[in-house]
KOLPALO-17206 format. One record per residue: residue number from 1; residue in three letters; x, y, z of N, C-alpha, C in turn. Coordinates in Angstrom, 2 decimals. Layout:
REM KOLPALO-17206
+-----+------+---------+---------+---------+---------+---------+---------+---------+---------+---------+
:  nr : rest :      nx :      ny :      nz :     cax :     cay :     caz :      cx :      cy :      cz :
+-----+------+---------+---------+---------+---------+---------+---------+---------+---------+---------+
: NUM :  ALA :       X :       Y :       Z :       X :       Y :       Z :       X :       Y :       Z :
...
+-----+------+---------+---------+---------+---------+---------+---------+---------+---------+---------+
//
This chain:
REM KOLPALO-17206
+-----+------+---------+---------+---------+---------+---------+---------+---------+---------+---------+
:  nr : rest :      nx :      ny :      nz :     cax :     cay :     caz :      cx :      cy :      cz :
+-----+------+---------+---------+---------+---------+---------+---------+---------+---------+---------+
:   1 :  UNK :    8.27 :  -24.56 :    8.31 :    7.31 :  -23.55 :    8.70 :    6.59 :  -23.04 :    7.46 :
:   2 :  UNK :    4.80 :  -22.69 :    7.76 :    4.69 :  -22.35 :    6.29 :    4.64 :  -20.88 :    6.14 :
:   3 :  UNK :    4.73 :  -20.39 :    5.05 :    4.62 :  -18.92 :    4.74 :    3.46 :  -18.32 :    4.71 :
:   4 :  UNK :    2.86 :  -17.44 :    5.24 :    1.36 :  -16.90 :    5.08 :    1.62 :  -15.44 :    4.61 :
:   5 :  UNK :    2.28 :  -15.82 :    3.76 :    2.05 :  -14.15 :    2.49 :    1.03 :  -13.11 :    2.71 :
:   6 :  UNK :   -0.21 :  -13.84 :    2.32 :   -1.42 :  -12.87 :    2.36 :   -1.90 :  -12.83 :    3.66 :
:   7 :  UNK :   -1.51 :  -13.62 :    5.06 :   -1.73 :  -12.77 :    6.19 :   -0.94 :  -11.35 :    6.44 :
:   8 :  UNK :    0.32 :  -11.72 :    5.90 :    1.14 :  -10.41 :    6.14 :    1.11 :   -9.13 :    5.42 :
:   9 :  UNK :    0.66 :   -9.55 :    4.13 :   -0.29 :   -8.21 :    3.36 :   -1.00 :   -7.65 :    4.07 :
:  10 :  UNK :   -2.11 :   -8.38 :    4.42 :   -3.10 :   -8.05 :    5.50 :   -2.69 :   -6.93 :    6.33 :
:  11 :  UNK :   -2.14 :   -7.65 :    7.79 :   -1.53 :   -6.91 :    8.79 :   -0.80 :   -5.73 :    7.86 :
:  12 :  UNK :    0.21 :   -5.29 :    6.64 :    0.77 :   -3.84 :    6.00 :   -0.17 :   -3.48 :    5.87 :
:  13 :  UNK :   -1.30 :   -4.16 :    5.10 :   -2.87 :   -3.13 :    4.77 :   -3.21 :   -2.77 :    5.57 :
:  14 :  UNK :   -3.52 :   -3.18 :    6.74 :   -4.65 :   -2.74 :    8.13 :   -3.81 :   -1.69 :    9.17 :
:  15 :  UNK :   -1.96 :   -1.86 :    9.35 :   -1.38 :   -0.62 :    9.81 :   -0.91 :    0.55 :    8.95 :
:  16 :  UNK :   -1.00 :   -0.01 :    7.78 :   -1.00 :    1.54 :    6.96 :   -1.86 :    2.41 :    6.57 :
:  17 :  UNK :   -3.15 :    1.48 :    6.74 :   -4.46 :    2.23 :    6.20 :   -4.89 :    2.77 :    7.84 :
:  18 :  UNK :   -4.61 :    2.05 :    8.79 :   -5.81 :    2.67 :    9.48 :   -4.82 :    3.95 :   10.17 :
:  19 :  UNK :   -3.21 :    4.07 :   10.54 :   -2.39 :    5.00 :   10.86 :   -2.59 :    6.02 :    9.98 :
:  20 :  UNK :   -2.78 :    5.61 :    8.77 :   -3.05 :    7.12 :    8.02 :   -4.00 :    7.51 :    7.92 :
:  21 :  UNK :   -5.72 :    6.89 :    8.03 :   -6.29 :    6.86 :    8.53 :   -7.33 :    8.18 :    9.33 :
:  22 :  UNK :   -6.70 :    8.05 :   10.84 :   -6.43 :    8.75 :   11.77 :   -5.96 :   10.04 :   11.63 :
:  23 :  UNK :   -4.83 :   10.05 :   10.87 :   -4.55 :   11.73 :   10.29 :   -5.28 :   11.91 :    9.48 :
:  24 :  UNK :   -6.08 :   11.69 :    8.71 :   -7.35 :   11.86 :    7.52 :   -8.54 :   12.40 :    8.80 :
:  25 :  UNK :   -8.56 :   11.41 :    9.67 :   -9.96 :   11.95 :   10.33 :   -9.70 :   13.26 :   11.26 :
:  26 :  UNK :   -8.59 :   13.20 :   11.60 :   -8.12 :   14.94 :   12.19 :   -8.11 :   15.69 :   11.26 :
:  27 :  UNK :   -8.16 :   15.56 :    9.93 :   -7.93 :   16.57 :    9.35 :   -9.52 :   17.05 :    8.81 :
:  28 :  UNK :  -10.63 :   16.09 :    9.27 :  -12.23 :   16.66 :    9.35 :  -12.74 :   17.87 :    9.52 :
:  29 :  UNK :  -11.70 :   18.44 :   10.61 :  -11.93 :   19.34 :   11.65 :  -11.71 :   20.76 :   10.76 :
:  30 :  UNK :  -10.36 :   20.43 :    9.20 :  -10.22 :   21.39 :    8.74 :   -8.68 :   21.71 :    8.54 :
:  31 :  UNK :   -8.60 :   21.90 :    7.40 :   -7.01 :   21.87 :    6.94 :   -6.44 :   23.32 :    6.13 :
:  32 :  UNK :   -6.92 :   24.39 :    7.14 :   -6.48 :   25.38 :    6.56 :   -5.07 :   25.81 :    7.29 :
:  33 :  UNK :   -4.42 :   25.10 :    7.44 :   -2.44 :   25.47 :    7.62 :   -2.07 :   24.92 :    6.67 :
:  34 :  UNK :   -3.21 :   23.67 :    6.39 :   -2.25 :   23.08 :    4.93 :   -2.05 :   24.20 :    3.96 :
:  35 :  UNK :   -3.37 :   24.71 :    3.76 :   -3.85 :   25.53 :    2.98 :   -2.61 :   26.47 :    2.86 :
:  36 :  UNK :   -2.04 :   27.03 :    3.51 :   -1.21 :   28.28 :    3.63 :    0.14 :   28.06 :    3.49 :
:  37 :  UNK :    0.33 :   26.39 :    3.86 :    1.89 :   25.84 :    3.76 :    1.89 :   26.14 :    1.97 :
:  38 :  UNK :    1.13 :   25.31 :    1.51 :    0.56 :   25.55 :    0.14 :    1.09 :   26.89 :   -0.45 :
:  39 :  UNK :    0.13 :   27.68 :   -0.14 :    0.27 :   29.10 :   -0.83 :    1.49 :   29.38 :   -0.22 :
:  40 :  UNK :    2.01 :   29.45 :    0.46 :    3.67 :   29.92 :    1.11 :    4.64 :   29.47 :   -0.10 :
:  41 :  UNK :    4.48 :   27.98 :   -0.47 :    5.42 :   27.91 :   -1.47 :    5.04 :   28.21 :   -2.52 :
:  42 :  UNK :    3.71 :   29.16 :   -3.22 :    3.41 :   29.36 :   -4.38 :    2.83 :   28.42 :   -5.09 :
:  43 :  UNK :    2.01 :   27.15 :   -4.20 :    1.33 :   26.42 :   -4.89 :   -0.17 :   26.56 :   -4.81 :
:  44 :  UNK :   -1.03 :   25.81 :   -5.74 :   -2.72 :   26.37 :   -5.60 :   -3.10 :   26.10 :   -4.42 :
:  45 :  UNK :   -3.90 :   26.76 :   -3.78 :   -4.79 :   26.20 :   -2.38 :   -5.56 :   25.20 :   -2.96 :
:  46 :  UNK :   -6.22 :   25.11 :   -3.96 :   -7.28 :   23.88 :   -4.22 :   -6.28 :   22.07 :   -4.06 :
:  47 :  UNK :   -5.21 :   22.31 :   -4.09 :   -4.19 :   21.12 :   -3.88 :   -5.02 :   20.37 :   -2.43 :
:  48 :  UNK :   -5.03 :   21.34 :   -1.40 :   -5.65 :   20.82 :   -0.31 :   -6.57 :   20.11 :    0.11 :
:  49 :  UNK :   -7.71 :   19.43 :   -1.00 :   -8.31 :   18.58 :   -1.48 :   -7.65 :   17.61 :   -1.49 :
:  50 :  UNK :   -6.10 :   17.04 :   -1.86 :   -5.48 :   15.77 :   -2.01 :   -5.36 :   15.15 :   -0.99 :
:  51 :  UNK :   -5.71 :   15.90 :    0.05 :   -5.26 :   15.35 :    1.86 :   -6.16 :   14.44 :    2.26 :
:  52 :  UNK :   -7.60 :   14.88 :    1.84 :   -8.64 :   14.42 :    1.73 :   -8.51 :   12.53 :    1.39 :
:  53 :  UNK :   -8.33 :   12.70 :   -0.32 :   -8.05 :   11.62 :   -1.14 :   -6.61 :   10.92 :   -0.45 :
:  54 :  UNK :   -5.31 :   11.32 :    0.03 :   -4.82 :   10.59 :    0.62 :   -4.69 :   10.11 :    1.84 :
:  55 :  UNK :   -5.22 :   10.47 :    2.34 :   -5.51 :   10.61 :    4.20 :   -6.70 :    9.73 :    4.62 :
:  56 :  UNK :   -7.55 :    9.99 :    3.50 :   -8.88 :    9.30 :    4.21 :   -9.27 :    8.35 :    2.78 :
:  57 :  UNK :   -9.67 :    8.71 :    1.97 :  -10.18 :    8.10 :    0.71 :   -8.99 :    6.22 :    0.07 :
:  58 :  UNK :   -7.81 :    6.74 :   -0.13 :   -6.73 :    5.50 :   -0.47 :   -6.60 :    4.94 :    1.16 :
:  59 :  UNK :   -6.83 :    5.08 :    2.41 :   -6.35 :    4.42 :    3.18 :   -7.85 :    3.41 :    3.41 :
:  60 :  UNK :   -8.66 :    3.67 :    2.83 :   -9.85 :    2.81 :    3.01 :  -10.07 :    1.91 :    1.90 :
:  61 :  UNK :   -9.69 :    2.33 :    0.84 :   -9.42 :    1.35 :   -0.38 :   -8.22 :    0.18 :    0.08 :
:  62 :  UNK :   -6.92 :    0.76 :    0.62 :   -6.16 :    0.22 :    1.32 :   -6.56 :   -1.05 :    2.15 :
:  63 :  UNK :   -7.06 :   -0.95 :    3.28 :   -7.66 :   -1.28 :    4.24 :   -8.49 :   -2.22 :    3.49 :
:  64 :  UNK :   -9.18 :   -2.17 :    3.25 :  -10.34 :   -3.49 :    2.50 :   -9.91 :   -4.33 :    0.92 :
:  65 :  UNK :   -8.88 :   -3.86 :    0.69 :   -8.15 :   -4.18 :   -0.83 :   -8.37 :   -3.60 :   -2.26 :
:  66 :  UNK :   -8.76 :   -2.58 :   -2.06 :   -9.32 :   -2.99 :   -3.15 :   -8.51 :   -1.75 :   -4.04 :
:  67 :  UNK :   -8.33 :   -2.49 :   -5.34 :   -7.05 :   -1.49 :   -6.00 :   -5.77 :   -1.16 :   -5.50 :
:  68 :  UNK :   -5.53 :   -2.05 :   -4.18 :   -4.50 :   -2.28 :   -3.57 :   -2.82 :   -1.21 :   -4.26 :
:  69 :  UNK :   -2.36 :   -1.42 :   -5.44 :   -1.51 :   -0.84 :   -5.83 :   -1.54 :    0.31 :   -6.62 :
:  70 :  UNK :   -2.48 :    0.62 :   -7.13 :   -2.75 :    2.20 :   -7.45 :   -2.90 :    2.87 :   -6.44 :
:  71 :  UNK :   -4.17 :    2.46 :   -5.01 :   -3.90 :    3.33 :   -3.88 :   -2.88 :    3.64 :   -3.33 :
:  72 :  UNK :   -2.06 :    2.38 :   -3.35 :   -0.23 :    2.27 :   -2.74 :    0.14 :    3.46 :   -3.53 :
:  73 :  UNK :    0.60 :    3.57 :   -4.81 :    1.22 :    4.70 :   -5.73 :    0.53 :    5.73 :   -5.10 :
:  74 :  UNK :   -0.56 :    6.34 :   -4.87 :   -1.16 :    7.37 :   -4.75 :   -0.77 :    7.60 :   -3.02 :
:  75 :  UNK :   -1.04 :    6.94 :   -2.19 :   -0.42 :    7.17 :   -0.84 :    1.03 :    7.34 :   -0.74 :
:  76 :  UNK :    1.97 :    6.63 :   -1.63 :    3.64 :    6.92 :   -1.62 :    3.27 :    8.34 :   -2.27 :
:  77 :  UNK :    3.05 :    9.11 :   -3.19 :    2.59 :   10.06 :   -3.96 :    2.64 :   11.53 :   -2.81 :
:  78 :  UNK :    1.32 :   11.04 :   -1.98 :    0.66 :   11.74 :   -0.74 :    1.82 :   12.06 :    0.50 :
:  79 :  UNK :    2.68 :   10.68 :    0.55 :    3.80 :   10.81 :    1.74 :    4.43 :   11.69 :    1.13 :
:  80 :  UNK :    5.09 :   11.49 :    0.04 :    6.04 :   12.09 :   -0.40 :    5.97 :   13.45 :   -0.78 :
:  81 :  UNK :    4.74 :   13.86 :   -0.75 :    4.56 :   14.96 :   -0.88 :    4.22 :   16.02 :    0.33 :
:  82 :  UNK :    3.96 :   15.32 :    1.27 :    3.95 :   15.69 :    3.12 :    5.34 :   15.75 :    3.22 :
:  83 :  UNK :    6.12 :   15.10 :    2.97 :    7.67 :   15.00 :    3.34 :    8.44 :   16.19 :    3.07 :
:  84 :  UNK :    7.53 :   16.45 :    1.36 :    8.65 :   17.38 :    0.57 :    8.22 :   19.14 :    1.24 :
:  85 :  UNK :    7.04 :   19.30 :    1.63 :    6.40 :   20.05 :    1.83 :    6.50 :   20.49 :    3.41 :
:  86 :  UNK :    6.11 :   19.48 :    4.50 :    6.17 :   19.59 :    5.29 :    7.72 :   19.32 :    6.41 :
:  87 :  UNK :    7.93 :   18.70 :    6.03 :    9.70 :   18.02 :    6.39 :   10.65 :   18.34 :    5.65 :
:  88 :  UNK :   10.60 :   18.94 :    4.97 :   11.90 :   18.98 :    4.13 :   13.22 :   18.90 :    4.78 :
:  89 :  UNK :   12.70 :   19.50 :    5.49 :   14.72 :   20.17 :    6.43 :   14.80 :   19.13 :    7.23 :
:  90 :  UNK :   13.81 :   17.90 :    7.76 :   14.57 :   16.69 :    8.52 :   14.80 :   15.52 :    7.62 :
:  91 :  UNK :   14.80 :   15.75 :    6.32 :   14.80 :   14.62 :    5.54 :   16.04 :   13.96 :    5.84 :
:  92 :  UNK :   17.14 :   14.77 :    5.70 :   18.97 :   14.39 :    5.85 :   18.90 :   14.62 :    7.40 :
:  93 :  UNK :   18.06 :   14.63 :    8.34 :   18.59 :   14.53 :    9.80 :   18.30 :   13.42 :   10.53 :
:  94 :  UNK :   18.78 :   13.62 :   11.62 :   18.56 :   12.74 :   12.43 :   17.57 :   12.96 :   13.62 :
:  95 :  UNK :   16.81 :   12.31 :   14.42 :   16.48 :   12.66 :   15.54 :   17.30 :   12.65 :   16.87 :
:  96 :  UNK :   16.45 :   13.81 :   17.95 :   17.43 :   13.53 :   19.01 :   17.38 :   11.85 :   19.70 :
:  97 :  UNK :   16.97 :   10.72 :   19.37 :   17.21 :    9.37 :   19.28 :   18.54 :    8.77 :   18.64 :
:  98 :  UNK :   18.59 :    9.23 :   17.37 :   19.63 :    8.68 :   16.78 :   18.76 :    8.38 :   15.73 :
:  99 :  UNK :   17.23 :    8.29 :   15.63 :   16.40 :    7.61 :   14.02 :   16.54 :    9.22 :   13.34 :
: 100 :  UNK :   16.01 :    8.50 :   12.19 :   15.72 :    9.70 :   10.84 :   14.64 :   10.25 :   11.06 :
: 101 :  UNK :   14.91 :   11.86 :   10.92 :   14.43 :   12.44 :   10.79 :   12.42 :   12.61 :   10.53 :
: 102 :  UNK :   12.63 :   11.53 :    9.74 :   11.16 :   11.18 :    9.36 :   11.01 :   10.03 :    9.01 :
: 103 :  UNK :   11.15 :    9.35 :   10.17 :   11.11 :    7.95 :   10.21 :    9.54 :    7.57 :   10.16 :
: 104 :  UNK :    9.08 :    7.77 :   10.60 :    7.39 :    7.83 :   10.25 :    6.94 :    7.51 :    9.34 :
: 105 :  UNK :    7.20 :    8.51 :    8.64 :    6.74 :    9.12 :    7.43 :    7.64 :    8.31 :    6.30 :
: 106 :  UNK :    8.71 :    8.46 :    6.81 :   10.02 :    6.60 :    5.78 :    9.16 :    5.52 :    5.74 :
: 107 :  UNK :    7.94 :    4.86 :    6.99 :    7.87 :    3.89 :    7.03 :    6.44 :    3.90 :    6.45 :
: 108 :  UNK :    5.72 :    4.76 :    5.64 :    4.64 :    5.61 :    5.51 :    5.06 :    4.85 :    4.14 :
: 109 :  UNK :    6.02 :    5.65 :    3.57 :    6.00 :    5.77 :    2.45 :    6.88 :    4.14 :    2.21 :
: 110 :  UNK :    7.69 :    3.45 :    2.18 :    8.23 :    2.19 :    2.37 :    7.27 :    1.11 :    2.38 :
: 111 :  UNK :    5.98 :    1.20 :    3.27 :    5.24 :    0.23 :    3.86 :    4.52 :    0.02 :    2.07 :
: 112 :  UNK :    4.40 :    1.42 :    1.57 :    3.30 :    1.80 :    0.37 :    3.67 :    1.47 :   -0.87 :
: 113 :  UNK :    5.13 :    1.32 :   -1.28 :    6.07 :    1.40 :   -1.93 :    5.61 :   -0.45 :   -1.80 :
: 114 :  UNK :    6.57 :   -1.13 :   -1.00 :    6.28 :   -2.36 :   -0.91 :    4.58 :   -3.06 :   -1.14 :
: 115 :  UNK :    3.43 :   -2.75 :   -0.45 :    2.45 :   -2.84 :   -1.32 :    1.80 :   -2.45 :   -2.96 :
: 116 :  UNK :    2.72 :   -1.48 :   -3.25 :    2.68 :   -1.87 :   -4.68 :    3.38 :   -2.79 :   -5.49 :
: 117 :  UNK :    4.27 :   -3.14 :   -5.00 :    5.03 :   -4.41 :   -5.88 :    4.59 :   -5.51 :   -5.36 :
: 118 :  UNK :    3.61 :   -5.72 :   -4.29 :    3.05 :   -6.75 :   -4.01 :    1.34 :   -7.24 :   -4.07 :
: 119 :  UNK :    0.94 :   -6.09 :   -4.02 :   -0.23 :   -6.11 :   -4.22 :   -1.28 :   -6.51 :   -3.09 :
: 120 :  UNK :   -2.49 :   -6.41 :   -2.70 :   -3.28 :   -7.10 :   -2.25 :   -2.75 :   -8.40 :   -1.05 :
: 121 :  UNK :   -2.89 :   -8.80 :   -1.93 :   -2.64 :  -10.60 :   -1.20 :   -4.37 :  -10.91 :   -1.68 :
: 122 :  UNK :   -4.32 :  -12.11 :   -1.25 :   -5.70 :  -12.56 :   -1.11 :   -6.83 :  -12.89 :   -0.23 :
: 123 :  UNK :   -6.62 :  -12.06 :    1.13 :   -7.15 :  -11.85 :    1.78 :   -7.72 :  -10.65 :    1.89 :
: 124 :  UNK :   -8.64 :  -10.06 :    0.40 :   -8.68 :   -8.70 :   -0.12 :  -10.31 :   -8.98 :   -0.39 :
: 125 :  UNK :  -10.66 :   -7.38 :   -0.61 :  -12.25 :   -7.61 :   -1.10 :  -11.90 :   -7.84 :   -2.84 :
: 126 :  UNK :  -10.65 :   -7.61 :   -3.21 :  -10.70 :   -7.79 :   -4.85 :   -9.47 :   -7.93 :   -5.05 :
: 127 :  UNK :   -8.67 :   -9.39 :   -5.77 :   -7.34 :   -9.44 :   -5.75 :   -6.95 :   -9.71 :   -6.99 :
: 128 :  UNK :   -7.43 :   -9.97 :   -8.51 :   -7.30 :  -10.22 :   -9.41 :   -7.22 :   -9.45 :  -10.30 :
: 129 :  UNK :   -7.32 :   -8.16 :  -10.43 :   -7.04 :   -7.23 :  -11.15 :   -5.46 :   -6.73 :  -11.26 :
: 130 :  UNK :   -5.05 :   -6.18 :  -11.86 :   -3.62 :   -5.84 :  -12.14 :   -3.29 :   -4.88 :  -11.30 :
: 131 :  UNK :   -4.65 :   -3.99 :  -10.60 :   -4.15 :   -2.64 :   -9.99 :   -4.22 :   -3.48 :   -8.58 :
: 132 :  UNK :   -5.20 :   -4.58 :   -8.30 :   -4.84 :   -5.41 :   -6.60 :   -3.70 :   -5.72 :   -6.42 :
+-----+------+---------+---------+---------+---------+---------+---------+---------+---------+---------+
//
């Protein structure tokens, strides 16, 4: 059987970019709870700008290739920082299923994690650079 590597890049690029995506374009409407989760823990409100850049901006770089593993770093970056912020207290739980807590958001950040040590593929608008 043969291996099609860079189809399967593909398909991680196109469900990670366009799922996150989707929460980027809800968040059009206006992200002032972020705003306040923010200031609640004593961090700047101008942070709330990053939602922007990870939500909508790296999942489209994502999505078409391009810089493939710096966007990856910067979206694991973005999860992980929704996780720490927003989830904290289900990180060590479970759901009433039996999955984790933030299984989602595990597979968010996992999917992103793994596109950076892999990069692109070559079914990318740009795959030859060190950051594809």
């Amino acid at each position: 059987m043969n291996k099609n590597t860079d189809l399967g890049l593909l398909i991680l690029r196109i469900a990670l970019g366009t799922l996150m995506l989707l929460h980027g374009i809800a968040k059009l409407k206006g992200v002032s709870f972020i705003e306040g989760m923010l200031e609640s823990k004593g961090l700047p409100s101008f942070m709330v700008y990053g939602v922007y850049i990870t939500e909508i901006v790296v999942p489209i770089l994502i999505l078409v290739g391009y810089r493939t593993r710096l966007s990856s770093a910067i979206y694991a970056f973005g999860v992980l920082f929704a996780m720490l912020l927003v989830h904290s207290g289900d990180i060590l739980s479970l759901n009433e299923n039996g999955g984790w807590g933030v299984e989602l958001l595990g597979l968010y950040l996992f999917g992103s994690i793994a596109l950076f040590f892999t990069g692109s593929g070559r079914i990318a608008i740009s795959y030859s650079n060190k950051w594809d």
